[in-house]
N, C-alpha and C positions, 0 to 999 in steps of 0.2 A: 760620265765625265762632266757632262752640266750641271750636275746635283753638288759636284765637288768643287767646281768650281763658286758655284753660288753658297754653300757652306764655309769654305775660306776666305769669300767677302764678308759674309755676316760675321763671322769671328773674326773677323779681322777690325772691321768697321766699331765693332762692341769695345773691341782693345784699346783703338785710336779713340773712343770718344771718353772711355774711364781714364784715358792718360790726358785729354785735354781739358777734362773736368780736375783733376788733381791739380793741374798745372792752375788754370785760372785759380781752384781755391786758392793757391798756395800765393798767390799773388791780391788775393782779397783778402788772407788772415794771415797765412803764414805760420799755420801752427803743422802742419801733417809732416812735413820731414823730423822736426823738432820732437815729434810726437814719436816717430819712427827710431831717429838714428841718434837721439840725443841720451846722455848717458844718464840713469835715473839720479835725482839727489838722495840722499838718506834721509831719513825721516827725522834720526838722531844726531846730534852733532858730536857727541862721544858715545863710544859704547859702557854700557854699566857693566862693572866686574862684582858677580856675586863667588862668596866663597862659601863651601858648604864644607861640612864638619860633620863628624860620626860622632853620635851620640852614644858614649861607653854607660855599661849597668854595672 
């Protein structure tokens, strides 16, 4: 019971310090949510329409 208990501090404490580490960056750059949840841009700003044709003998 003490192995279980000392295993779900350590994972627990790992959890709490990558979530306060996200948080400080995100308050020093503010890019990681952006980076996450933001919707990509396109690379193109129209798409090109090619038309293809059979070539008759």
């Amino acid at each position: 019971m003490e192995q279980l208990i000392t295993f779900i501090t350590v994972v627990g404490g790992l959890i709490f310090s990558v979530a306060v580490a996200v948080v400080v960056e995100e308050f020093i750059f503010g890019q990681i949510f952006k980076m996450f949840f933001a919707t990509p841009k396109p690379s193109v700003s129209s798409p090109i329409l090619v038309r293809w044709t059979a070539q008759g003998q």
